[in-house]
TORROZA-750370 format. One record per atom (N, C-alpha, C): residue number from 1; residue in three letters; x, z, y. Coordinates in steps of 0.02 Angstrom, whole numbers. Atoms other than C-alpha are relative to their C-alpha. Example, Ala and Ser with C-alpha at 12.3 -4.5 7.8 and 13.67 -1.06 7.14 Angstrom:
// residues 2
r num = 1; residu = ALA; X = 45; Z = 0; Y = -59
r num = 1; residu = ALA; X = 615; Z = 390; Y = -225
r num = 1; residu = ALA; X = 45; Z = 0; Y = 60
r num = 2; residu = SER; X = -42; Z = -3; Y = -59
r num = 2; residu = SER; X = 684; Z = 357; Y = -53
r num = 2; residu = SER; X = -39; Z = 37; Y = 55
This chain:
// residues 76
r num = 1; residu = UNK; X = -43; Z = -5; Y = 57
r num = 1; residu = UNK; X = 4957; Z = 4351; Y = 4975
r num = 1; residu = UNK; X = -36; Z = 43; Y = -52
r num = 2; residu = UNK; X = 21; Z = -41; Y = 33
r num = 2; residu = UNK; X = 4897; Z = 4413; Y = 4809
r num = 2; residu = UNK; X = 23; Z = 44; Y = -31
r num = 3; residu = UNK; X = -38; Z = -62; Y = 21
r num = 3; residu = UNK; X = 4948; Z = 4566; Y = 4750
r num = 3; residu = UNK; X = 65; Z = -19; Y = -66
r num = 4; residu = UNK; X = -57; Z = 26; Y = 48
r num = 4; residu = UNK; X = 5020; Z = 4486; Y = 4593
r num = 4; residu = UNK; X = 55; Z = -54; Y = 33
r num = 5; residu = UNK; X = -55; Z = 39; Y = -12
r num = 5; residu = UNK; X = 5133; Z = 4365; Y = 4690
r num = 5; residu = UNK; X = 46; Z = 60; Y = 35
r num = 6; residu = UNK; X = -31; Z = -54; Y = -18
r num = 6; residu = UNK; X = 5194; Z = 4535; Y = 4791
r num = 6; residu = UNK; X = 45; Z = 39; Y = -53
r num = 7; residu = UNK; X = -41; Z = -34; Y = 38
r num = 7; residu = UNK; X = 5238; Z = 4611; Y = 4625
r num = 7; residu = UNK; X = 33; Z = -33; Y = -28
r num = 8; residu = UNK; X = -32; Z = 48; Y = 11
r num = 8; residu = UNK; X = 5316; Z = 4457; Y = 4562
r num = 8; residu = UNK; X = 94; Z = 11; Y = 45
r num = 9; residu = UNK; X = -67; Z = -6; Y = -58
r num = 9; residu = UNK; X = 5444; Z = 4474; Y = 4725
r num = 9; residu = UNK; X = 27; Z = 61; Y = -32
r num = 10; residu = UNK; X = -4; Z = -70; Y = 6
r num = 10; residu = UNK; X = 5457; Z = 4642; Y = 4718
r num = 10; residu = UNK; X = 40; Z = 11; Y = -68
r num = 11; residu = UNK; X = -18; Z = -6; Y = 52
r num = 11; residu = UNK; X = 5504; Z = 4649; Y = 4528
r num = 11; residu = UNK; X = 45; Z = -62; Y = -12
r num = 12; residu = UNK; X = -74; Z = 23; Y = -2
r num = 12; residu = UNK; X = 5637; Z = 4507; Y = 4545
r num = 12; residu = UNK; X = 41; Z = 15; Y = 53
r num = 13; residu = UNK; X = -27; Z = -42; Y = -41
r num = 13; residu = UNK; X = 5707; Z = 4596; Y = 4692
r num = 13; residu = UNK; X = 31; Z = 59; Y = -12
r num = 14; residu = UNK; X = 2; Z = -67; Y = 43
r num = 14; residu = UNK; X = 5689; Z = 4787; Y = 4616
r num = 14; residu = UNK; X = 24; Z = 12; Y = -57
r num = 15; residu = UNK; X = -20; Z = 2; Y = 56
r num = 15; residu = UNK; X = 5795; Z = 4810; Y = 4471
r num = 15; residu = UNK; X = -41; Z = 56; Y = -49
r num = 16; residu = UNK; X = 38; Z = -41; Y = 33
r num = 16; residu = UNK; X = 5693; Z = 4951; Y = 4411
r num = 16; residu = UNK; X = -71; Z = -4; Y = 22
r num = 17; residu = UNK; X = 69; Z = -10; Y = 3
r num = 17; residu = UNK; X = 5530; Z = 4917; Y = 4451
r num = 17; residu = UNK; X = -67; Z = -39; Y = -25
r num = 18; residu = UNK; X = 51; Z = 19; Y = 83
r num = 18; residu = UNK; X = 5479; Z = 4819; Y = 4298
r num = 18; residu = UNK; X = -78; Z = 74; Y = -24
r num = 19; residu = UNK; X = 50; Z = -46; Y = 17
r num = 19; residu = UNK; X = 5305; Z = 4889; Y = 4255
r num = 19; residu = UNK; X = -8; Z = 72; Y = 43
r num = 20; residu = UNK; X = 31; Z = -50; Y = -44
r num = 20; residu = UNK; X = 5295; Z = 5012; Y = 4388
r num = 20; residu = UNK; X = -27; Z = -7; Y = 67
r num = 21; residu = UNK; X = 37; Z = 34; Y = -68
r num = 21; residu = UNK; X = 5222; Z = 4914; Y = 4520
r num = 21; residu = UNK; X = -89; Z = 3; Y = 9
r num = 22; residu = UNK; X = 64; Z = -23; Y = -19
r num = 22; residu = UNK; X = 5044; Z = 4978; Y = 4575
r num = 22; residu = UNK; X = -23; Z = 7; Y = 53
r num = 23; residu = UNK; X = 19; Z = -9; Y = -67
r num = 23; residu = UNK; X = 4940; Z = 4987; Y = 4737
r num = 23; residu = UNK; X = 36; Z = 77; Y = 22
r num = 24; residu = UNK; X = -23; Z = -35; Y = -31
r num = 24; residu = UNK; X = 4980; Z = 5164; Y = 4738
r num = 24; residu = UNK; X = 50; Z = 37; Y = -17
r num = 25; residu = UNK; X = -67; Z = -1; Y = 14
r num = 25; residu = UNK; X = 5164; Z = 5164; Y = 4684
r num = 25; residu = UNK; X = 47; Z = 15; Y = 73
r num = 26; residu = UNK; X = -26; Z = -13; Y = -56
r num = 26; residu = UNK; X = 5272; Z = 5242; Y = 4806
r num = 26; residu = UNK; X = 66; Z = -58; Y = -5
r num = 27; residu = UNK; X = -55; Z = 43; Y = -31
r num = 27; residu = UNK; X = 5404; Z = 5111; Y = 4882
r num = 27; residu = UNK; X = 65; Z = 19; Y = -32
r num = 28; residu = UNK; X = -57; Z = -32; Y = 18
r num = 28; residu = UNK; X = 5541; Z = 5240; Y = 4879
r num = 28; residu = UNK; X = -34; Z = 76; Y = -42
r num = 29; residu = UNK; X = -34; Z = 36; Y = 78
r num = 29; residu = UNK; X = 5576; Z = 5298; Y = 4720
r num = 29; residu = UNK; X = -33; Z = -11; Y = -58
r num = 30; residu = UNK; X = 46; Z = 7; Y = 33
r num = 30; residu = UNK; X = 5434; Z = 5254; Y = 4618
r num = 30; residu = UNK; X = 39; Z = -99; Y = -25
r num = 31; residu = UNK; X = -3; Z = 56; Y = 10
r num = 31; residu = UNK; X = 5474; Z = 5057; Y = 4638
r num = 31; residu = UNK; X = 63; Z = -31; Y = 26
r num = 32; residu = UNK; X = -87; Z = 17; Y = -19
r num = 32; residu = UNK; X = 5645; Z = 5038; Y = 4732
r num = 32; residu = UNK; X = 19; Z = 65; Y = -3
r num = 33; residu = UNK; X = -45; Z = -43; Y = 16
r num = 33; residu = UNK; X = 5775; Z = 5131; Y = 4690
r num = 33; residu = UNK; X = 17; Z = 65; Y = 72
r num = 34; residu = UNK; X = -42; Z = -16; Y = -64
r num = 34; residu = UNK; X = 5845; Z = 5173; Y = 4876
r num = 34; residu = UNK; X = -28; Z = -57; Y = 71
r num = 35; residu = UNK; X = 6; Z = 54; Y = -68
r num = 35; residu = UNK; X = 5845; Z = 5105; Y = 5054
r num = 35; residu = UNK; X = 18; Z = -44; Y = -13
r num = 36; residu = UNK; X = -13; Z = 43; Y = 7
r num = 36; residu = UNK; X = 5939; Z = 4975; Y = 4993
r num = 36; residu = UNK; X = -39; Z = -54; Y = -26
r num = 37; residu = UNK; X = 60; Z = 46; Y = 18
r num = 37; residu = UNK; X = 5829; Z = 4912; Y = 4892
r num = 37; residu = UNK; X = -67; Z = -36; Y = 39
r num = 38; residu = UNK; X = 74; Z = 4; Y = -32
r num = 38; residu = UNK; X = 5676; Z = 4909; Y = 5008
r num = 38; residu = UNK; X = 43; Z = -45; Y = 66
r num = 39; residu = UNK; X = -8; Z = 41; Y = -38
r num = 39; residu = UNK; X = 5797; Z = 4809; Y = 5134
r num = 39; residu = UNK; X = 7; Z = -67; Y = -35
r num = 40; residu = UNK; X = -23; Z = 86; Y = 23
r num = 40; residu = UNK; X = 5856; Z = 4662; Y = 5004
r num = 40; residu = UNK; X = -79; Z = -34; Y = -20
r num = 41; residu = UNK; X = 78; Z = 18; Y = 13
r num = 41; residu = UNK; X = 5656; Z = 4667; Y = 4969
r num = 41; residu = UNK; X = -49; Z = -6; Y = 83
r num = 42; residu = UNK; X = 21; Z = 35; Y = -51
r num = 42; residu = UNK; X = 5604; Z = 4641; Y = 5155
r num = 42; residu = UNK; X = 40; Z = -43; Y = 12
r num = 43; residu = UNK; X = -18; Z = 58; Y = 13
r num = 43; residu = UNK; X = 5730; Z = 4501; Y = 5138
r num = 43; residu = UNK; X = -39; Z = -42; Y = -31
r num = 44; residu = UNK; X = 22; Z = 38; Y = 36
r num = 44; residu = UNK; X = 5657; Z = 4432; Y = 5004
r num = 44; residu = UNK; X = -71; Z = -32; Y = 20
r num = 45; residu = UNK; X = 79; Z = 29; Y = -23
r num = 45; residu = UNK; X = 5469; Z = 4437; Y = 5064
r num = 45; residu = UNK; X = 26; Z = -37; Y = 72
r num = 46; residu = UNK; X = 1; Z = 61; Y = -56
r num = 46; residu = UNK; X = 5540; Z = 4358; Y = 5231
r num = 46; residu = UNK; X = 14; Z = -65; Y = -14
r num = 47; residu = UNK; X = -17; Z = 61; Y = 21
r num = 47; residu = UNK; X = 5610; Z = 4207; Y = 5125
r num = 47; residu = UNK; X = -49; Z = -31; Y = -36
r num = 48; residu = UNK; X = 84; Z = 12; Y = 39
r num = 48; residu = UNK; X = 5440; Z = 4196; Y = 5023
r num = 48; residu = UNK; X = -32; Z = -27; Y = 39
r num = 49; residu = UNK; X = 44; Z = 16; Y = -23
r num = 49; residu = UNK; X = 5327; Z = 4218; Y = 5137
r num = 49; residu = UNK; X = -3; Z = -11; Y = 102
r num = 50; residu = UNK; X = 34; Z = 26; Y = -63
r num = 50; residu = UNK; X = 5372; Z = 4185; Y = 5325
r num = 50; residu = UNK; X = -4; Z = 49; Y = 44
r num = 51; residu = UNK; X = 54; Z = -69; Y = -62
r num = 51; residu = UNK; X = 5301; Z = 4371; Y = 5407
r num = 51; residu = UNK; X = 84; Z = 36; Y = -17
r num = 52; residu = UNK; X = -71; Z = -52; Y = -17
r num = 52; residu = UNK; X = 5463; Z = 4455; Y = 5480
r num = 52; residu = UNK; X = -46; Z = 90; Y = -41
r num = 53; residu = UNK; X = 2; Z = -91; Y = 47
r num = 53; residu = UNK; X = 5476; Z = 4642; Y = 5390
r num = 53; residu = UNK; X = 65; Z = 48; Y = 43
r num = 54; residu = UNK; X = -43; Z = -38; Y = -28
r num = 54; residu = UNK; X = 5599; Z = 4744; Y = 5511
r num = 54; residu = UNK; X = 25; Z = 46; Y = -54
r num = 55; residu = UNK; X = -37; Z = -87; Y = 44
r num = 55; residu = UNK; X = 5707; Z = 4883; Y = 5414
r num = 55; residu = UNK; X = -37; Z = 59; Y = 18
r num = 56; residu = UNK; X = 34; Z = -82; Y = -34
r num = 56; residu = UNK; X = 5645; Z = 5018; Y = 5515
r num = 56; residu = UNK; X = -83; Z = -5; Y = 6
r num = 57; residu = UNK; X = 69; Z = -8; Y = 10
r num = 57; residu = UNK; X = 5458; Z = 4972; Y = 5483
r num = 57; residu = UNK; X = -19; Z = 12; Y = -70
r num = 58; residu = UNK; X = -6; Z = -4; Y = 78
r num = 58; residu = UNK; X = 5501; Z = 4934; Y = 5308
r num = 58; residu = UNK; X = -10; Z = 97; Y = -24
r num = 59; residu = UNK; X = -14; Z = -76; Y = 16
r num = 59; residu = UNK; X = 5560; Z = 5114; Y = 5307
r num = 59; residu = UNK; X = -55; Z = 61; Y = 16
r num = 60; residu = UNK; X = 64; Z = -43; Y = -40
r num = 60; residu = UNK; X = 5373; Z = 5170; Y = 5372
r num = 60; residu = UNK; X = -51; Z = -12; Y = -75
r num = 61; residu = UNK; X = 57; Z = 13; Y = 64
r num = 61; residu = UNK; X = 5273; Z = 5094; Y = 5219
r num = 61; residu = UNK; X = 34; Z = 48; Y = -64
r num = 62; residu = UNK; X = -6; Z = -68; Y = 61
r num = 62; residu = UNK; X = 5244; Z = 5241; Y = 5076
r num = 62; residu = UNK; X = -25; Z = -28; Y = -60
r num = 63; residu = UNK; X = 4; Z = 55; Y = 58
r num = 63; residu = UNK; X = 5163; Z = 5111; Y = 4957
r num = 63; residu = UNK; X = -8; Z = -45; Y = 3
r num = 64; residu = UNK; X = -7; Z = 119; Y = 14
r num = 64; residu = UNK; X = 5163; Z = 4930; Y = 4886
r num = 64; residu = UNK; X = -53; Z = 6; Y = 17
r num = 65; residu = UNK; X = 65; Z = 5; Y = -14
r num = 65; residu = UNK; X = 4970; Z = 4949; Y = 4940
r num = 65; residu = UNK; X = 11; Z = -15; Y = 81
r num = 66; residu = UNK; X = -16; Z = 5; Y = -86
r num = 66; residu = UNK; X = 5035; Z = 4979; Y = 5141
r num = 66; residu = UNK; X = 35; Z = -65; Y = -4
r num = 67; residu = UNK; X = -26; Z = 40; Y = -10
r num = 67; residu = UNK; X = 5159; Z = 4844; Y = 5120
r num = 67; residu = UNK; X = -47; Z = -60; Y = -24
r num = 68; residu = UNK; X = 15; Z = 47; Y = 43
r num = 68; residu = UNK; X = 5044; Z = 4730; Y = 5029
r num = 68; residu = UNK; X = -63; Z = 3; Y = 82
r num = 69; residu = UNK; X = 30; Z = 12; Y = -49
r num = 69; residu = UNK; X = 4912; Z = 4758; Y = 5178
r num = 69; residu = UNK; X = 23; Z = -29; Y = 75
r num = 70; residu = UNK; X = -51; Z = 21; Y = -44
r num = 70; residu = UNK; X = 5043; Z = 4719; Y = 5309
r num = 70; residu = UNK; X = 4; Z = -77; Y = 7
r num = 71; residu = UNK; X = 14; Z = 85; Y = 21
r num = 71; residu = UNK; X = 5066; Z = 4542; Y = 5241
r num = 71; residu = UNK; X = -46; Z = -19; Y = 19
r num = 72; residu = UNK; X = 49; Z = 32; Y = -23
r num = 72; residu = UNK; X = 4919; Z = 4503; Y = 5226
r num = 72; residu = UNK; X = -50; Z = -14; Y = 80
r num = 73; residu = UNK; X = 48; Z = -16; Y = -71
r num = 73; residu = UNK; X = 4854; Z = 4568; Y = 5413
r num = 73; residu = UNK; X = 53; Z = -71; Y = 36
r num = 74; residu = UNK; X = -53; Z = 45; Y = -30
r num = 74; residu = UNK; X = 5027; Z = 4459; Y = 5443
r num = 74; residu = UNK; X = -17; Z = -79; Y = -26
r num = 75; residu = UNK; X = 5; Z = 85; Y = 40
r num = 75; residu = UNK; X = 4973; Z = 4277; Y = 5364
r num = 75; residu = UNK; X = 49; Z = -3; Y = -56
r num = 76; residu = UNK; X = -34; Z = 2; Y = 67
r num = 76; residu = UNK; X = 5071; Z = 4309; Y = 5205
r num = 76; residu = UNK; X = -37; Z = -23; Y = -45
């Protein structure tokens, strides 16, 4: 997955994280608001792309750079 299709998701998912999406953008609260957010956004990348995202792993990645390596190690 390329980073720009990640921030693509991510930023129709993320209501606030228009233009603040960066490798080393923190998850929580840099680019999602809340937990909530970072669960309806491992929704979303599981409907995209396919690679399960657990909540409670979700809740382990500190930036879109970790999550964005994840994917990809995952066939995203």
């Amino acid at each position: 997955m390329t980073f720009e299709a990640l921030t693509e998701i991510i930023v129709a998912t993320c209501p606030n994280a228009e233009g603040k999406v960066a490798p080393q953008a923190r998850l929580v609260p840099d680019v999602c608001a809340d937990s909530l957010d970072t669960v309806e956004l491992a929704m979303a990348l599981e409907d995209k792309t396919g690679v399960n995202v657990p909540d409670d792993l979700m809740a382990t990645f500190r930036t879109v750079s970790d999550l964005h390596e994840y994917l990809n190690e995952h066939g995203a």
